[in-house]
C-alpha positions as CSV (number, residue, x, y, z in Angstrom):
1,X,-8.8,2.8,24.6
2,X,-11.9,5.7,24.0
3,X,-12.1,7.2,20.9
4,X,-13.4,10.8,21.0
5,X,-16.8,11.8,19.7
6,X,-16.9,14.0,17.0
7,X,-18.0,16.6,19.0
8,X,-15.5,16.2,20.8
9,X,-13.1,15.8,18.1
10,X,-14.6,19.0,16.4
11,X,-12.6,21.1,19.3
12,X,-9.2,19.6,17.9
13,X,-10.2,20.7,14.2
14,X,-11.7,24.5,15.2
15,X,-8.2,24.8,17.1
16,X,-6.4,23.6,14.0
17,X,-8.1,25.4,11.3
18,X,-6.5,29.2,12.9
19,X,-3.2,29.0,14.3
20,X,-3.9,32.2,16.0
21,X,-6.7,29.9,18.3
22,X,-6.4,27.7,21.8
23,X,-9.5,26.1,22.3
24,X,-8.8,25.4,25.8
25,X,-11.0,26.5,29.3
26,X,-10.6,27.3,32.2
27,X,-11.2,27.8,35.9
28,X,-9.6,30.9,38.3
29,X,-10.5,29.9,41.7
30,X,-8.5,33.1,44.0
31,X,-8.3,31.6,47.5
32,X,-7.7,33.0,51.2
33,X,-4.3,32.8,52.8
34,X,-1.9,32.2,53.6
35,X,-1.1,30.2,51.1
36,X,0.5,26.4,52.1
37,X,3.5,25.1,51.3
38,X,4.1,24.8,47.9
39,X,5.2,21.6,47.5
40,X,2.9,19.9,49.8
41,X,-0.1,22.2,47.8
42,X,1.3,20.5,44.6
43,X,1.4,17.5,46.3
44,X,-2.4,17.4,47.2
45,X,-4.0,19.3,44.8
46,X,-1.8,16.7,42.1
47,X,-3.3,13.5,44.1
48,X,-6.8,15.0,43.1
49,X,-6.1,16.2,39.7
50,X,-5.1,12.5,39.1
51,X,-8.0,11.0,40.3
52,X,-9.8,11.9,37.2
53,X,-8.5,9.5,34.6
54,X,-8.9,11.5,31.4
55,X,-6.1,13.7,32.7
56,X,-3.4,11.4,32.9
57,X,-4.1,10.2,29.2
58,X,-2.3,11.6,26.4
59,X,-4.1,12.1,22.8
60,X,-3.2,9.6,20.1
61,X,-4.7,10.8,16.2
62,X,-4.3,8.8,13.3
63,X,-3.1,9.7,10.1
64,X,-5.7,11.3,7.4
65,X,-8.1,11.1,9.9
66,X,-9.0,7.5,9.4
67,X,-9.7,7.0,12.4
68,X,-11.2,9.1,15.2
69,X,-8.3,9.9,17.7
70,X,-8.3,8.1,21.4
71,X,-7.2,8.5,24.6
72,X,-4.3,6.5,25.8
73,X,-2.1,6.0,29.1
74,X,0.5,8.8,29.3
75,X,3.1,6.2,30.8
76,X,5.6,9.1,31.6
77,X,3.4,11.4,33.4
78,X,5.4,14.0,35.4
79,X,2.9,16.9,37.3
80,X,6.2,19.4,36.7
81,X,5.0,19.5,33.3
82,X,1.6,20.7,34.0
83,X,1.7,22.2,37.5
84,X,3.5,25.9,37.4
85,X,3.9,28.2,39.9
86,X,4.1,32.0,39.2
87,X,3.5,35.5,41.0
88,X,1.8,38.5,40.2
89,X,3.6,41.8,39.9
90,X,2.4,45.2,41.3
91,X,-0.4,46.6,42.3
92,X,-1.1,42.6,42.3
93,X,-4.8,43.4,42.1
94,X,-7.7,42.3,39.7
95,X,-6.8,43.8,36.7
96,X,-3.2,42.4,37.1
97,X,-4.5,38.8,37.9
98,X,-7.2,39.0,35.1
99,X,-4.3,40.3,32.5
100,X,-1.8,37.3,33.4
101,X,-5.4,34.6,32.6
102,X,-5.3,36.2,29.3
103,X,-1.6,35.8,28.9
104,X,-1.9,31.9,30.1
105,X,-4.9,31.2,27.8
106,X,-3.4,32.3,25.0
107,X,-1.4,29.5,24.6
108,X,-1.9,26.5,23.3
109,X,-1.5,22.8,25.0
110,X,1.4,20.9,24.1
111,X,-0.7,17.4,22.4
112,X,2.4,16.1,23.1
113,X,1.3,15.5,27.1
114,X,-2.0,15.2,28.4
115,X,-3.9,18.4,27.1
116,X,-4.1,20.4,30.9
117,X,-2.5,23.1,32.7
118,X,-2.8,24.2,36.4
119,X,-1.0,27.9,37.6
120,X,-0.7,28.2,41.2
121,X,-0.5,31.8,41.7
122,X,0.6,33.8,44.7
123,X,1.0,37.6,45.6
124,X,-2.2,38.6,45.2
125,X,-3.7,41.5,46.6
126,X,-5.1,41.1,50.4
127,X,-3.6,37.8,51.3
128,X,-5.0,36.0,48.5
129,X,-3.6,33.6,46.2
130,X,-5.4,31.5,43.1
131,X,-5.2,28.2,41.2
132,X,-5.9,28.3,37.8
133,X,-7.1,25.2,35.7
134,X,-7.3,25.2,31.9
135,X,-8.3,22.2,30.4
136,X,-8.6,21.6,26.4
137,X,-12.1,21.6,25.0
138,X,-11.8,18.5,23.9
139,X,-12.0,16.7,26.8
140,X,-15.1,18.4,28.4
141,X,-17.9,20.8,28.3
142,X,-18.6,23.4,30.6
143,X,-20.3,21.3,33.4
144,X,-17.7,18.8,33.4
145,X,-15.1,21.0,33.4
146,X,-16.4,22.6,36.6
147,X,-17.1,19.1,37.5
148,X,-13.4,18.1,37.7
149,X,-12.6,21.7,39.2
150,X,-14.6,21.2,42.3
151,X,-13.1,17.9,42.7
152,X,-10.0,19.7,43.6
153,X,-11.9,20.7,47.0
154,X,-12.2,19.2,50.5
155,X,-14.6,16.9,51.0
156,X,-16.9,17.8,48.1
157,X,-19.9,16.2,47.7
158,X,-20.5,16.7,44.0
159,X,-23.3,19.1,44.9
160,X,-23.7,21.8,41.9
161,X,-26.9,24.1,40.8
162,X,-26.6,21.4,37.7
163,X,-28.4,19.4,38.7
164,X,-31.5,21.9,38.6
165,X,-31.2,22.3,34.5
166,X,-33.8,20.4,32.6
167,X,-31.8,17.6,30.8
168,X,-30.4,16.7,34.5
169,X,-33.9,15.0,35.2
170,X,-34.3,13.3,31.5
171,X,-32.6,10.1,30.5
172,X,-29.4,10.5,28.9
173,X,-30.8,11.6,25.2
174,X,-27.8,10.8,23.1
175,X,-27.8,6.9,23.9
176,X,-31.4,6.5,23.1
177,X,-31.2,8.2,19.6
178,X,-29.1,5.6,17.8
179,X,-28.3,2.2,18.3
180,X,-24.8,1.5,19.5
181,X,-22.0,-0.3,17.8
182,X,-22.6,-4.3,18.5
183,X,-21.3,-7.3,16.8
184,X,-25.0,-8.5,17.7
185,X,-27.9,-8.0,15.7
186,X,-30.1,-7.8,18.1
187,X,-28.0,-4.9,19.6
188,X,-28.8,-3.4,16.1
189,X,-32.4,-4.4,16.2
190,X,-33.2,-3.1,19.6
191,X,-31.6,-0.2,18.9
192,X,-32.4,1.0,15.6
193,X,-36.2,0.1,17.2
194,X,-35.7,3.0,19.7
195,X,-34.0,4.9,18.0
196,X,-37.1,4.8,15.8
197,X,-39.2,5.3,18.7
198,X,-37.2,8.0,20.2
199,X,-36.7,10.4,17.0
200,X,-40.4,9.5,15.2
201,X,-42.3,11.3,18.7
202,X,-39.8,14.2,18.5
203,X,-39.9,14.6,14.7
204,X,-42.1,17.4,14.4
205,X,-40.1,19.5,16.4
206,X,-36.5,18.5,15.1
207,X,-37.3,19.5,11.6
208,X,-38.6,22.4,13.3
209,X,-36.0,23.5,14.7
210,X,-33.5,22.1,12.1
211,X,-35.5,24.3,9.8
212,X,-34.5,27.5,12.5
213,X,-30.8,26.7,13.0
214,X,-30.2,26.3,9.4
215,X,-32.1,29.7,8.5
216,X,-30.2,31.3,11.4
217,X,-26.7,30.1,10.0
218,X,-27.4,30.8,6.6
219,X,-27.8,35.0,7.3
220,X,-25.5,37.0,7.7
221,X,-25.6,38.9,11.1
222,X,-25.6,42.6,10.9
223,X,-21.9,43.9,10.0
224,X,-20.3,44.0,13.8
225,X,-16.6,45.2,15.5
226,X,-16.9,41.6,17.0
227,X,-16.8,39.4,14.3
228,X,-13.4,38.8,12.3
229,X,-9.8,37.8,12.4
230,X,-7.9,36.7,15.4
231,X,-5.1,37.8,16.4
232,X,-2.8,35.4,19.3
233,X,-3.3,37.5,22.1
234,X,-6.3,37.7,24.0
235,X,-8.0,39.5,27.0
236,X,-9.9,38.4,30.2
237,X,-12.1,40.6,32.6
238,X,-15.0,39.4,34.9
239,X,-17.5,41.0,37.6
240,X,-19.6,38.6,40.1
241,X,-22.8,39.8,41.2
242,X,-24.6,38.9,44.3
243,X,-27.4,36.2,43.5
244,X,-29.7,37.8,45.4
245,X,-30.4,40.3,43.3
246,X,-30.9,38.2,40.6
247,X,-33.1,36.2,42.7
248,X,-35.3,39.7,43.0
249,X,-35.5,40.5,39.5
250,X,-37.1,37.0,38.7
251,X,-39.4,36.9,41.0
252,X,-40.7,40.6,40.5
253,X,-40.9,39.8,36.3
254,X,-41.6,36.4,36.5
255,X,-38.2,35.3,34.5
256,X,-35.3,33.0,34.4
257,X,-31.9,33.5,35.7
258,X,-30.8,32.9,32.2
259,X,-33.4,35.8,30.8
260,X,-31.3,37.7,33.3
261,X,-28.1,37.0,32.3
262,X,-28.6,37.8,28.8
263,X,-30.7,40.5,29.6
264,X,-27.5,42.3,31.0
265,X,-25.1,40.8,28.5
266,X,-27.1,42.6,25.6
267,X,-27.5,45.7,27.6
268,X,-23.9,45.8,27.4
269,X,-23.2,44.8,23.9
270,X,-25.9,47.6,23.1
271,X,-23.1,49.7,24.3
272,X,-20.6,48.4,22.9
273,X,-21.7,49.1,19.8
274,X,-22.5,52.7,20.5
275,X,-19.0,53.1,21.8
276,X,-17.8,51.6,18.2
277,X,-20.1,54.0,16.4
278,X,-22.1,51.3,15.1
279,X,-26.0,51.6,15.5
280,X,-27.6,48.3,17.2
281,X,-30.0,47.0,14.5
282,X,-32.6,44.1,15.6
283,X,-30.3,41.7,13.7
284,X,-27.3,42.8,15.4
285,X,-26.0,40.4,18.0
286,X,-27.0,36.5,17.3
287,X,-26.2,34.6,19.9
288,X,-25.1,31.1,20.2
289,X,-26.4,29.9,23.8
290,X,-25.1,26.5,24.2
291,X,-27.2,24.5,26.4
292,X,-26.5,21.2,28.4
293,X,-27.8,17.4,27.3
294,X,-26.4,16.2,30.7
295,X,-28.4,14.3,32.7
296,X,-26.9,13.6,36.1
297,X,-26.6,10.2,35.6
298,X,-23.5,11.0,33.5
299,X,-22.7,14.0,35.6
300,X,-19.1,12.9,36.0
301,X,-18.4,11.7,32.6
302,X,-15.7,13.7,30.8
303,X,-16.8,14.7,27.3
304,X,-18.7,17.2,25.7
305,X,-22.7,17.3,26.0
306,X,-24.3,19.7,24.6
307,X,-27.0,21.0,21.9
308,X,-27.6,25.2,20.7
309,X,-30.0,27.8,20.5
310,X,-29.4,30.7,18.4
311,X,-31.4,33.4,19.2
312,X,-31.2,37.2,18.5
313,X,-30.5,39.1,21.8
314,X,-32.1,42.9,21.7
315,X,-29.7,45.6,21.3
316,X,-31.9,47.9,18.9
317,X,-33.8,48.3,22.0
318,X,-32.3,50.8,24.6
319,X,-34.8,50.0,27.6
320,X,-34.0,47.6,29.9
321,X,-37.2,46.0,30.6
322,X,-38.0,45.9,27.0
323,X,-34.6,44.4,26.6
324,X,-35.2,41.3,29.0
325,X,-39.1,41.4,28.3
326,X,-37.3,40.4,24.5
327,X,-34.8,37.7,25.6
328,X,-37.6,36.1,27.9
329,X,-39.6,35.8,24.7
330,X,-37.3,35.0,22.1
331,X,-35.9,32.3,24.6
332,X,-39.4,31.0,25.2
333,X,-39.8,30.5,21.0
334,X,-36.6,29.1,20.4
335,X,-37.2,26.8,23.2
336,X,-40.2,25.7,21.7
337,X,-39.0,25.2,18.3
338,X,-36.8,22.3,18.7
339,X,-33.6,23.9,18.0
340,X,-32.2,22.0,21.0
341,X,-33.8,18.5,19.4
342,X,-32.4,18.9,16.4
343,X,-29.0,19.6,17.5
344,X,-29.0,16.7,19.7
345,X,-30.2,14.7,16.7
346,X,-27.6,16.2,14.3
347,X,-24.9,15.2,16.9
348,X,-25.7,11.7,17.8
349,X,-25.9,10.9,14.3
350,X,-22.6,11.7,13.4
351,X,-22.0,8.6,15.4
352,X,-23.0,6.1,12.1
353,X,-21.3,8.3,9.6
354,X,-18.0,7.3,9.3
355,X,-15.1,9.3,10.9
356,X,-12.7,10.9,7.9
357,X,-16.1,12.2,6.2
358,X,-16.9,14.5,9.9
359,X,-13.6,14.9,10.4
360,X,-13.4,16.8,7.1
361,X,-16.1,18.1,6.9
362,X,-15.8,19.9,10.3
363,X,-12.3,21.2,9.3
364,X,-13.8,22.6,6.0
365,X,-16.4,24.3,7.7
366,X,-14.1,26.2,10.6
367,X,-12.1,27.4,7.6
368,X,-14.7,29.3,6.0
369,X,-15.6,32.9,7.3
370,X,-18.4,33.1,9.3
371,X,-21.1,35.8,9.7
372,X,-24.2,34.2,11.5
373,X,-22.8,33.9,14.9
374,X,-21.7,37.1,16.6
375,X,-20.7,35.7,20.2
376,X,-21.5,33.0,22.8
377,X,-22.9,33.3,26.0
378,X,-22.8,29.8,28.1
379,X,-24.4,29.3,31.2
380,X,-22.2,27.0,33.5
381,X,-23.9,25.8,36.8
382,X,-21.6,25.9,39.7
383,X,-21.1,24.5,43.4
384,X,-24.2,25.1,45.4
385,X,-21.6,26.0,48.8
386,X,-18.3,27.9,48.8
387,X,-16.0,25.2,48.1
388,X,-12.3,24.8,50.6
389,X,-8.9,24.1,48.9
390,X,-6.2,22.7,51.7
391,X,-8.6,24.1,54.4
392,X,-8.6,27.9,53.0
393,X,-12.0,28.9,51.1
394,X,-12.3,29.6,48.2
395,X,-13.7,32.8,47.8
396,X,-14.5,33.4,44.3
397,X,-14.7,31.2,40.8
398,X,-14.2,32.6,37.3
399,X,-14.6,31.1,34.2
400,X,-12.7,31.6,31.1
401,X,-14.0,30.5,27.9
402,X,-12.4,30.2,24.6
403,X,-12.6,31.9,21.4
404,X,-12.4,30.8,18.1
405,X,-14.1,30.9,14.3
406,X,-13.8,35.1,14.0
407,X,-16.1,35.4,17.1
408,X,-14.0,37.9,19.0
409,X,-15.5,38.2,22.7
410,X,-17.5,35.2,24.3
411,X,-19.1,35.5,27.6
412,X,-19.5,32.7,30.4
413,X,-21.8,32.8,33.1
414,X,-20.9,30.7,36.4
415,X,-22.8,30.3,39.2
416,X,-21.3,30.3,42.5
417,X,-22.8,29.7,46.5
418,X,-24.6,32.9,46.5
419,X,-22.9,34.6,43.3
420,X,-23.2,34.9,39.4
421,X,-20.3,35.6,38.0
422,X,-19.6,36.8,34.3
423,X,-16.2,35.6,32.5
424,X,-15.2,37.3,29.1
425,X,-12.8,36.4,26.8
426,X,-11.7,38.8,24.3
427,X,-9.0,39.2,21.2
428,X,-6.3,41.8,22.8
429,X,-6.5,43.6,19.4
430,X,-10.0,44.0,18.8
431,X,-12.0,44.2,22.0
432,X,-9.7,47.0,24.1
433,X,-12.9,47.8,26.4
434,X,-13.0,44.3,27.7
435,X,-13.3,46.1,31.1
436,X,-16.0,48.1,30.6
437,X,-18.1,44.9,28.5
438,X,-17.7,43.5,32.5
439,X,-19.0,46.7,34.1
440,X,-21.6,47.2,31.3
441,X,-22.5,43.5,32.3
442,X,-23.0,44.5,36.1
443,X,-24.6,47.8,35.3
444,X,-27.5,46.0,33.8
445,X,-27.7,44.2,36.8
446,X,-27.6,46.6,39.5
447,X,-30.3,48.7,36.9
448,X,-32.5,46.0,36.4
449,X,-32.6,44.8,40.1
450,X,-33.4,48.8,40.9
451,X,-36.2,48.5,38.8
452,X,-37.4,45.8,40.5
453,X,-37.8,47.5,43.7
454,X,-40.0,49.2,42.1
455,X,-41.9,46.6,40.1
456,X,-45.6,47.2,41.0
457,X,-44.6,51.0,39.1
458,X,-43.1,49.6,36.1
459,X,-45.8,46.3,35.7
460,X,-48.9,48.8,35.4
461,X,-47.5,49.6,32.1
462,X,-45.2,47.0,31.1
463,X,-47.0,43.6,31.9
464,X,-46.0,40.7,33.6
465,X,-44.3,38.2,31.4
466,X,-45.4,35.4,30.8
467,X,-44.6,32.2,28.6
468,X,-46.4,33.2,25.5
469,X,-49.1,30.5,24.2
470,X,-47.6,31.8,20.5
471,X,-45.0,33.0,18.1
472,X,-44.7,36.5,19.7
473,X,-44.9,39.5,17.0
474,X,-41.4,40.6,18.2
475,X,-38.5,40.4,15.9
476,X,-37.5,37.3,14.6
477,X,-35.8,34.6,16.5
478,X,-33.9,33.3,13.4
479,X,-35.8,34.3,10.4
480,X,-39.5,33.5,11.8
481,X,-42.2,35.7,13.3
């Protein structure tokens, strides 16, 4: 039997601590036609749902929390109960697809079976039909999540832009930090000797960056529409945009695809917030960016690996370069300042203290309001190729994020073959203009990669960026200049 790690664990205590919350993802894959034979599509698509263990175990907790909880054999497994089949009404298009996600992820998973769903859904609009997959956080991250979606494909070879992120090419971090639990003492001496090793050469930076994250979370954000109570219904929209532009507006300001990304996303917000009445203020919109730990020698493994950034994305500012010349720099600094250590630290130590004390303590802190964090944007790396599902391609992935403690609208960002593709996940009664947060989302896009047509203009009085050799004199990444 595994036990879960208490990150993973954490998911099961957010979920708990508001009733009105599922802490599950997901995964819309919409698919040419026709679309096979049912059964036989259950049939092979169940075959490869099954090949990864973790979901045909079922989640055994103990009582008070004494124990962390552990995965065990589901000895009655039967795909009816997790394998539904359902078909979208009229005009069957986008918007109706994108309303019956919202109506699926609502809902929570029955920890009565193993925690995962999958909707085969037919009818839509030009000879398409979808499978959606929505898995509980608790079993995996982002990566692996999309990990064990592409699975369901022909032939795939495991090929994803993951393995292009930073912690992909660095030993697995979290097994070097601490020693692991051995009835040797040599175990323990090794161990606690690299451990040593391993946090003593990053320690500057992890009290750094400590030192950020726990300024950050300790003030309040700027009073915002999108932070509060939850109600149990939520809403889903998403645009895709072609990577080639993206591709043109980092090479003509010298930027990330992830300055990019949240470049648009606060161009968006900014109106959001506008649309509300409420004037964007520089501390506005801080944003927790979640970013992976994974290296690819655990590429496959289904848990939860990840460390946070928490920077402030730029919605006082109303031009777009000036918007994404901000994220690039604030990026940079928070990158710098160990925030990512330290949460990687703060995480794999939780591993010596014992369970009931982090199990409370989690559930303790979900229940208390929170102010510091306005939304999440993750950045989910995606099959390199368009992927094929029982011979018929699939044409286009979403993702669907969760929400939970008061944060109202959460954005992920998927890439896809030659697309980037923008999932939101909203409460129904508090975020109405889902829709246009999307389109706001691909008008900063299609606005920045305009401007870079006509970079060469814009440059000769907005300079290239470029990683900054200090602490730029911007506004604050979390309470430092």
């Amino acid at each position: 039997m595994e036990h879960l790690s208490t990150l993973d664990a954490g998911f099961l205590e957010a979920e708990d601590s508001d009733p009105h919350v599922s802490l599950a993802v997901g995964g819309l894959s919409v698919i040419e036609g026709p679309m096979p034979d049912f059964d036989s599509l259950v049939a092979g698509v169940g075959q490869r749902i099954l090949a990864v263990p973790r979901l045909g175990q079922l989640l055994r907790t103990h009582l008070l929390d004494l124990e962390a909880p552990e995965w065990v054999e589901d000895p009655n497994l039967d795909l009816a109960h997790h394998v539904h089949r359902a078909a979208l009404p009229h005009p069957r298009d986008d918007a109706t697809l994108f309303r019956f996600v919202g109506e699926v992820m609502e809902r929570r998973l029955d920890r009565e079976r193993p925690l995962w769903e999958c909707w085969i859904i037919e009818g839509l609009a030009d000879d398409r039909w979808a499978i959606l997959m929505k898995i509980h956080h608790c079993i995996a991250d982002g990566i692996a999540t999309m990990h064990m979606l592409s699975s369901l494909g022909d032939d795939w070879d495991g090929d994803t832009f993951a393995s292009e992120i930073r912690a992909a090419r660095e030993p697995d971090m979290r097994s070097n930090l601490l020693p692991r639990l051995s009835v040797n003492p040599r175990d323990w001496i090794g161990g606690a000797w690299r451990a040593a090793g391993a946090i003593t050469s990053a320690a500057g930076l992890v009290v750094e960056g400590a030192a950020e994250i726990t300024s950050s979370l300790l003030r309040p954000a700027a009073p915002s529409p999108f932070v509060g109570p939850l109600s149990t219904m939520r809403r889903y929209s998403a645009v895709h945009v072609p990577m080639a532009d993206v591709a043109t507006i980092r090479a003509a300001f010298d930027v990330t695809l992830n300055d990019v990304a949240l470049a648009a996303v606060t161009d968006s917000f900014r109106s959001g917030l506008i649309r509300r009445g409420v004037e964007p203020r520089r501390s506005s919109l801080p944003t927790l960016v979640p970013v992976s730990v994974r290296s690819n020698e655990v590429s496959d493994k289904t848990d939860n690996r990840v460390s946070v950034m928490l920077p402030y994305l730029p919605v006082d500012k109303a031009d777009p370069v000036e918007q994404m010349r901000a994220v690039h720099s604030r990026l940079t600094t928070v990158k710098r300042s160990g925030q990512r250590q330290a949460s990687t630290v703060f995480v794999a130590a939780t591993k010596v203290v014992p369970f009931p004390l982090t199990a409370w303590a989690v559930r303790a802190l979900t229940r208390l309001p929170q102010r510091a964090v306005v939304t999440v944007a993750t950045n989910v790396p995606g099959p390199r190729s368009r992927m094929r599902i029982m011979g018929r391609e699939v044409l286009r992935v979403y993702p669907i994020p969760p929400i939970a403690v008061q944060l109202r609208t959460v954005i992920a960002i998927l890439s896809y073959a030659d697309e980037l593709v923008f999932g939101i996940t909203a409460d129904y009664d508090a975020t109405p203009d889902v829709d246009e947060l999307a389109q706001g989302i691909k008008r900063g896009i299609d606005r920045l990669a305009e401007l870079s047509q006509n970079a060469d203009a814009e440059i000769a009085h907005a300079p290239r960026l470029k990683t900054p050799s200090h602490r730029p004199m911007d506004p604050p990444v979390s309470g430092r200049g």
